[in-house]
Every structure is written in C-alpha cells, then in structure tokens.
N, C-alpha and C positions, 0 to 999 in steps of 0.2 A: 541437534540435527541440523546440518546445512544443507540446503535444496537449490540448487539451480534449475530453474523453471525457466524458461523464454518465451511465457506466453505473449502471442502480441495480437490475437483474434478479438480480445477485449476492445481493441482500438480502434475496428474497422479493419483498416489498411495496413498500418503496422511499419509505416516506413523506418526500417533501420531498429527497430524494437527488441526484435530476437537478435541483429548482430551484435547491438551494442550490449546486450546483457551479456553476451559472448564474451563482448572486450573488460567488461568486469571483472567478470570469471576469469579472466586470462591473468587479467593486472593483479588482479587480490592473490590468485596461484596459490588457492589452499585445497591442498589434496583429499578432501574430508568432503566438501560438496559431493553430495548425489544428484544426477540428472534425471527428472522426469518425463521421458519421451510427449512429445506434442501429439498434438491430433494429426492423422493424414487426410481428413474428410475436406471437401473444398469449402475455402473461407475468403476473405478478402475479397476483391473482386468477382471471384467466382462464388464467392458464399451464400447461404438462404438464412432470410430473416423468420425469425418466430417469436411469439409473444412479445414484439416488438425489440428485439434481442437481435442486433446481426451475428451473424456465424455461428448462433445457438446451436447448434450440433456439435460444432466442433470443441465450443468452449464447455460445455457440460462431459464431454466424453474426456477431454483429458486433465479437468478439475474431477469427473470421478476416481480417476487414475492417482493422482496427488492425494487426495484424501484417504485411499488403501494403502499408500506406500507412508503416510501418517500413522493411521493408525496402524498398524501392523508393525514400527515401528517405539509408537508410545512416547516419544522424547518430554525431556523436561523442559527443551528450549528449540525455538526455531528460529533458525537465520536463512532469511530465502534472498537471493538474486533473481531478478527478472528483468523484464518482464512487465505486463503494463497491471495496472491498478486492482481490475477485475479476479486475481490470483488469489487476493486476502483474505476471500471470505472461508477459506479451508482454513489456513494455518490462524488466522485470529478465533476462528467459531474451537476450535480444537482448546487455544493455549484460555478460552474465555472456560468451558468447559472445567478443565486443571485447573485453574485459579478465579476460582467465585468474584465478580465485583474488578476482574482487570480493567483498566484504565487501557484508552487507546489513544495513542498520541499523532494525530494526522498532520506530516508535514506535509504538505501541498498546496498550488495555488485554486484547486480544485475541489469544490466541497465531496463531491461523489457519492452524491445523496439522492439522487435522482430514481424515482420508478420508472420501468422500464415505457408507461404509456405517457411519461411526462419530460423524457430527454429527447432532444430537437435530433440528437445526433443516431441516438438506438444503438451507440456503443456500449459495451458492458462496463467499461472501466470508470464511466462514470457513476455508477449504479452498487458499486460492494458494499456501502456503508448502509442503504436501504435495505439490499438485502441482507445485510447479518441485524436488521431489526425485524427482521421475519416478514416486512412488508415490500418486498421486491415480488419479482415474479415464483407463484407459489409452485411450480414447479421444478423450480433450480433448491428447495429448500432441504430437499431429501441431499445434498451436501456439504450441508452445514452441519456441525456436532451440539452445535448452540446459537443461542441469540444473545445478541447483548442489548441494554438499554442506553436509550439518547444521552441517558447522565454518562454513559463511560467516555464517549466522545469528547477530544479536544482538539482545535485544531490549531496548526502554528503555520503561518505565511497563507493560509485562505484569500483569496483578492479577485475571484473570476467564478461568480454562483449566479445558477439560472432562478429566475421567481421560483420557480418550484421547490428548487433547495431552500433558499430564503425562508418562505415558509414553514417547511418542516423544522429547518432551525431555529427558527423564534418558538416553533410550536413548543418544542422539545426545549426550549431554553440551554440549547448546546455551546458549548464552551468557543466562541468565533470573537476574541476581540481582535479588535480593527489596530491594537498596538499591544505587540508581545511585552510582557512583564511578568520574566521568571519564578519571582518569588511569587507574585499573584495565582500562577498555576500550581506549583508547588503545594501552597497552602487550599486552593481549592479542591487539589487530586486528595492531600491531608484530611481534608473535611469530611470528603465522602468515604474514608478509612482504604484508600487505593495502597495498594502495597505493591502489586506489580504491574509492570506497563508491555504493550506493544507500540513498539517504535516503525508504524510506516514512513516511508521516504521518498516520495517521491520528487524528483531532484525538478520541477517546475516549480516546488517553494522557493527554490533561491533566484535571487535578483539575475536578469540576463546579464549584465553588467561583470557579476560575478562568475555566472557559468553558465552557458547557452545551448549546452549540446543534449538540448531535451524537446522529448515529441511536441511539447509547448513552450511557448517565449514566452511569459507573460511580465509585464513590467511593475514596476516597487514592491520584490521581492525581499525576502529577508538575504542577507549578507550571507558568504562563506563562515568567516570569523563567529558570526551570532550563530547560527547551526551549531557549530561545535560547540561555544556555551552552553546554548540549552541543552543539546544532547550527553554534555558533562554533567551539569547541574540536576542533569534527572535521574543519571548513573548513580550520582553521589548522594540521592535521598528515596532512590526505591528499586527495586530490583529488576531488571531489563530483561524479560522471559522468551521475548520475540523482538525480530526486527525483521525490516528489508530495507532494498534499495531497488528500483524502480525507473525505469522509464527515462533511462541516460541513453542516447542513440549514436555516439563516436565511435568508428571505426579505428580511431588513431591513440592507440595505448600512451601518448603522449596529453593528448587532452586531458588524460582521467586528472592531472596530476593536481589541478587544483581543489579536486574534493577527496585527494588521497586522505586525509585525515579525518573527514568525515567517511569513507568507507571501510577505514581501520577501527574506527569508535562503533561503528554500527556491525561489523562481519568478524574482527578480527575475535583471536583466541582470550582476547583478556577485556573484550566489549559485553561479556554476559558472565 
C-alpha cells in the first residue's frame, strides 16, 4: 500500500510541509499512491490546543481517517509520503501488529519521544514514538492497532533531544549511539531476533550541508552517500515492511534531486 498523507498539523505551523510532500509525490510520479483527505477543522494559527497537543482536533480526526483506509485495506507493506513525523504512529502501530517484535529504524535528527506534558513546543510530531509506547496522551491511543517496546527503537542521525527524551532513552536503553556503525546495528537488530523493519525518514537526519530543504537545519548530520548505505545494508539483511519519507519542504522539483536515490530506495517498486 502507498499512502500520500500531507499531514503538517503535527508541526504547529506547517510552513511548506504539505507542499513539499506535494513535490514528492510529484517527483516520485507513482500512480499506486492513495491520498488521504486532511482535516478541514481549524489548525495552525487558528488552531486549539488540548491535552497539551496543538491542533488536537484536527490531528486525531484525520489520523482516524488514515487508520480506516489501513485497515480496510490490510496491506502487507506500507510506503507513506508526508508529511510531518506525528503520521507514524498508524502505519508503524498497524505493520508492529502483522509482524511481532518489528524493528524501527528512526532516521532523524529528532528523538520524538516527547509526552505531550514534557515538549517545550506541544507539537505532535515530536511526540509519535511516546505515543506508540502507549505512554503519550491516553486519548490519541484508541488509534493505535499496537504498542511497540523501547527495545524496537533505533535511531540513525539523533543530534537534537530535549532532557526529557534523554531520559526516557537511557531509561529504556534505546539504541541512540552518538557514531553510526552498520554492522553494530545489524548485529544488534540480529540479537533481539528482528526480521523486519520500518524505515522512518525523516530527511533532518541528513547533514545541511548535504540537503537543507527540511522543516529543520540541524548541523553534523549524517551524509547523503551514508543514508543510502545504511538503508542498502538493512535491505540486504532483513526485510523492509514499511517506510516513509517525511518532512522535505521544496517547492522546486529540482531540489529533490539530491536525495532522488534515497527516495527510490525507500518508495520505489523494487525498495520492498
């Protein structure tokens, strides 16, 4: 199943969040993507915060909408375009569901581990990976199909975490080293008997230097070139059930062109 979502309520504001997953979808040009209508309810600026969640209304009404068009569906695989961070917790709680013990592979410079009464900002997008441990806000959890544990977590390019995350990551002893070493993950996805993965992407793991046109700059990220290794090297030793791509914000189908092979390896017909 391929899903083009452009959620961007997760974010706050959203500048450029739904165009650019637009220009994705444009660039990628696989006619197999289904669109999941957004929310019309007011967000952003005009939006209302709840259980410390901005745009709570809006984001809950058209992740229920995503999770009927899932399951009613049933796929064996999900490839989503988006869209900001806050999206994952359907399509990962779903494919965690189908495959016992799945492995999550977090590219980002973002841990996104935040409760919702411990992020500075009260955006959602930072908040998915709490709540698919069933410990976010208890009311968003009637859209989850499942919880997964701290052990499935990995993350690749992390560099920008509030105390609050910190903590919960040391708690949970969650896979955050500070210098990526493939064969190290490899063998530790091995260990805990991981067979299949979801591959998040959100394109603030990579170095500005290398590609900038994301809702975040954050600096000494991981490479273009290293991306595509790891995400070869995980193709090549377990099975890749899910992915996305995330929170690229270029209007100009021209920019995409330096992570075209990282968005071939993660969407195209021969990346799952």
């Amino acid at each position: 199943m391929k899903i083009y979502f452009p959620q961007w309520q997760g974010s706050g504001t959203g500048t450029n969040i739904e165009s650019g997953a637009k220009t994705v979808l444009e660039y990628v040009n696989d006619s197999e993507f289904i669109s999941i209508p957004l929310s019309d309810l007011k967000a952003g600026k005009d939006g209302i915060q709840q259980y410390c969640i901005n745009n709570y209304d809006a984001i809950t009404e058209q992740l229920s909408r995503l999770k009927k068009e899932i399951e009613t569906s049933n796929p064996a695989t999900i490839r989503t375009i988006g869209g900001d961070c806050g999206l994952e917790i359907v399509p990962v709680s779903y494919l965690n569901k189908k495959y016992p013990n799945l492995g999550v592979i977090w590219f980002d410079a973002h841990a996104d581990i935040n409760r919702p009464c411990d992020s500075p900002s009260c955006n959602f997008h930072g908040m998915p990976l709490r709540t698919l441990l069933g410990e976010g806000e208890k009311n968003m959890n009637n859209l989850l199909f499942s919880t997964i544990q701290a052990s499935q977590i990995h993350y690749i390019g992390l560099r920008d975490i509030d105390n609050a995350e910190k903590k919960r990551i040391n708690e949970g002893s969650i896979y955050a080293p500070k210098q990526m070493n493939t064969n190290e993950l490899i063998e530790t996805l091995k260990s805990k008997n991981i067979s299949h993965l979801y591959l998040h992407f959100d394109f603030d793991c990579l170095d500005p230097t290398d590609y900038d046109k994301t809702y975040y700059k954050v600096a000494n990220g991981i490479t273009v070139k290293d991306a595509e290794a790891y995400i070869l090297s995980l193709r090549a030793n377990f099975t890749i059930v899910g992915s996305s791509a995330l929170e690229s914000i270029t209007n100009i189908p021209s920019e995409l062109y330096p992570i075209k092979n990282i968005l071939n390896l993660l969407m195209s017909n021969t990346s799952l």
